[in-house]
C-alpha positions in Angstrom: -3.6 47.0 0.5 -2.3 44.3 -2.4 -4.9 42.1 -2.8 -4.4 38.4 -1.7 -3.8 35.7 -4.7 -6.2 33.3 -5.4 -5.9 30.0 -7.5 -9.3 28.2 -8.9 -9.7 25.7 -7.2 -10.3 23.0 -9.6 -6.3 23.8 -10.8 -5.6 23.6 -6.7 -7.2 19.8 -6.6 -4.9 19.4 -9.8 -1.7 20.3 -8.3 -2.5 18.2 -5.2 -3.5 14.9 -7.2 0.0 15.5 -9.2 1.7 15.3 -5.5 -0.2 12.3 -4.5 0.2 10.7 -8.3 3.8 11.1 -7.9 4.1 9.5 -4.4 1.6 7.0 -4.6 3.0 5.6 -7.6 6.5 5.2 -6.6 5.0 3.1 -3.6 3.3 0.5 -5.4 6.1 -0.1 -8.2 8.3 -1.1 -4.5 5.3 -3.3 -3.4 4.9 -4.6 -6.6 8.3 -5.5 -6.6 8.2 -7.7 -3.5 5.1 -9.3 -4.8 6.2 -10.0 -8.5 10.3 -11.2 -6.8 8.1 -13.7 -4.5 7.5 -15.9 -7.5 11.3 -16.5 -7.2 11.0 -18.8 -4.3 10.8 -22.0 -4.9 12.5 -24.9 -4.0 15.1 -24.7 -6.0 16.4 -21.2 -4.9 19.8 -21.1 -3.5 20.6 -19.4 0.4 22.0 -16.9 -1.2 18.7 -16.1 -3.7 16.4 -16.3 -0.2 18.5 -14.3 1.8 18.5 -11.4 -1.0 14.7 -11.5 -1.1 14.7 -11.3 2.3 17.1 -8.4 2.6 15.3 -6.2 -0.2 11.8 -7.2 1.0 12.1 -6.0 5.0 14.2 -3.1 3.0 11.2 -1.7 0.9 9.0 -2.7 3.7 10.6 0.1 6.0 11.0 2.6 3.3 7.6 2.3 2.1 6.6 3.4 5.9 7.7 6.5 4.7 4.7 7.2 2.5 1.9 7.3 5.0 3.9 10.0 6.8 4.2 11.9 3.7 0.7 11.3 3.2 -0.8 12.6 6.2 1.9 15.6 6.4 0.4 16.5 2.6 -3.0 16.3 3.6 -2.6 18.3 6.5 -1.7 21.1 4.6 -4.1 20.5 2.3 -6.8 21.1 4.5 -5.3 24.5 5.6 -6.2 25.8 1.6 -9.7 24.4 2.2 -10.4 26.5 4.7 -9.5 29.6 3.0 -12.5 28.9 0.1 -14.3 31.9 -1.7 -16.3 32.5 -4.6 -19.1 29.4 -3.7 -15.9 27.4 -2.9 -14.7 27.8 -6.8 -11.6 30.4 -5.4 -9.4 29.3 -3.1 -6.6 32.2 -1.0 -3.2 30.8 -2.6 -1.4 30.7 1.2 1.6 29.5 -0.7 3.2 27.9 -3.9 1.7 24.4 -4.2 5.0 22.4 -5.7 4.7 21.7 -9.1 5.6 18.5 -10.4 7.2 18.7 -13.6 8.5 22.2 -13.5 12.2 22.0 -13.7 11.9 19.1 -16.3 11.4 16.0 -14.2 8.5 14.5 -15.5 6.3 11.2 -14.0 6.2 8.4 -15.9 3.2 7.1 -17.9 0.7 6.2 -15.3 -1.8 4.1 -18.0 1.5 2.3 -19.0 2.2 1.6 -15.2 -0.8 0.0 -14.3 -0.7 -1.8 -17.4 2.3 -3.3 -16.0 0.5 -3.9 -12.7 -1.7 -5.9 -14.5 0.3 -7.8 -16.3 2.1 -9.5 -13.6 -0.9 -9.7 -11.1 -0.4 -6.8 -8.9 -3.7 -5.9 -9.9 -6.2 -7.6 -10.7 -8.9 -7.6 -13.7 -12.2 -9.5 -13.4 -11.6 -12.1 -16.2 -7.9 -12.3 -16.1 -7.4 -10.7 -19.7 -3.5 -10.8 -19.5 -3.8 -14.8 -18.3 -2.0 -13.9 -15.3 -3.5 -17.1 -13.4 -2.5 -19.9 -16.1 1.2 -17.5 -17.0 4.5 -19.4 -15.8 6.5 -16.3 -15.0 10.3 -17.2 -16.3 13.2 -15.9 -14.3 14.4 -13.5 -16.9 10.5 -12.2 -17.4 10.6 -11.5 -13.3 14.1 -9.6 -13.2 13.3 -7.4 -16.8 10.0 -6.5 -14.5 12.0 -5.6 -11.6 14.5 -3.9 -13.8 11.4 -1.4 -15.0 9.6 -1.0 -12.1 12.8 0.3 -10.0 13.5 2.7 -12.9 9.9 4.1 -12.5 10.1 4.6 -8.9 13.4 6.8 -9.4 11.7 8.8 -12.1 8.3 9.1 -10.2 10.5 10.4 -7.0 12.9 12.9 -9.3 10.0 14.6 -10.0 8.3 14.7 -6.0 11.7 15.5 -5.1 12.6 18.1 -7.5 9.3 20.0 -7.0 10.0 23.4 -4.4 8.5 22.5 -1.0 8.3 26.7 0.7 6.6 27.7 3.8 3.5 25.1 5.1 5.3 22.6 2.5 8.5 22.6 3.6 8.2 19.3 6.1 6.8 17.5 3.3 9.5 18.5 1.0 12.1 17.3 4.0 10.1 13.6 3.8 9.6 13.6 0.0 14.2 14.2 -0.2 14.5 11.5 2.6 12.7 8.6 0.5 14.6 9.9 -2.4 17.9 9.6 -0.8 16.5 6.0 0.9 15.4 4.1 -1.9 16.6 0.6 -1.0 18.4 0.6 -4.2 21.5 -1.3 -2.6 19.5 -4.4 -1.9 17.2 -4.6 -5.2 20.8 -4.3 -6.9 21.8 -7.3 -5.2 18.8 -9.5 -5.2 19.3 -9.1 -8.9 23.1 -9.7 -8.7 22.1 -12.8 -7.1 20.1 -14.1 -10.3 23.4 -12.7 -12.5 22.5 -9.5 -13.4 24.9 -7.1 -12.9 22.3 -4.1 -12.3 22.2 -1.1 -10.5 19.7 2.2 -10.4 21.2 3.9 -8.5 22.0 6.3 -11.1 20.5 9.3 -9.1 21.8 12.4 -10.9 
């Protein structure tokens, strides 16, 4: 009788923080976009500059919905390795693959530069203010070039989740993880930026 696999189950916890790195990121660069663009509305903002806020924030509102399905769909299977512990719960049964993020060459993007980035426009917070976000006048190019970076993150933080081989237990999380690749509202962040003249797009998807 083969023996069954096991995996150390410190290096499982690894592998599942990589999965929940990889999606959780990509969330808040969206949200982050909405609340960094938001400083665009002023007074002086044209229909058309409202309307494409408006378009791309009620867009990356739905497709951010998406996550807390993901989410709970992940941590249900998660819970089907804990119950297969050994060893004074130090072993775990290896019931199947965990995806790896990273494997076929799609890696995450720098998480401490991220957050810094966070930061930096007020997404988070710091007690103190270190970056000066409360007293900073935010230009209009300074918003966009933000906007720019944080939708290239979310593509490269979902390349990875979606590259990753979703088998067995895994396989309805892999199905959610390729439909918020293939949804990522990139259409109307294109065109809220198109509407403050930059001709961007990232949808570049390869």
């Amino acid at each position: 009788m083969a023996k069954d696999k096991t995996i150390k189950t410190a290096t499982l916890k690894k592998r599942f923080e990589k999965l929940h790195h990889a999606a959780n990121y990509a969330e808040e660069c969206a949200k982050a976009i909405v609340f960094h663009a938001d400083r665009l509305s002023k007074d002086w903002q044209s229909v058309s500059q409202t309307e494409a806020f408006q378009r791309m924030a009620n867009a990356i509102g739905t497709w951010t919905g998406k996550f807390a399905r993901m989410g709970t769909e992940i941590q249900k299977v998660e819970s089907m390795y804990l119950d297969h512990l050994t060893n004074d719960n130090t072993e775990c049964k290896l019931i199947e693959q965990v995806p790896l993020i990273g494997k076929y060459g799609y890696v995450t993007p720098d998480a401490v530069q991220i957050e810094a980035k966070f930061f930096e426009i007020g997404y988070y917070e710091l007690e103190g203010d270190p970056y000066s976000v409360s007293t900073h006048v935010f230009s209009g190019n300074e918003v966009v070039a933000d906007i720019k970076y944080l939708n290239t993150n979310i593509i490269f933080f979902l390349k990875a989740l979606a590259n990753a081989e979703f088998h067995g237990i895994w396989s309805e999380v892999g199905n959610i993880a390729g439909d918020i690749y293939n949804t990522v509202p990139n259409t109307q962040i294109a065109d809220f930026l198109a509407a403050y003249g930059v001709d961007y797009s990232s949808d570049d998807k390869e």
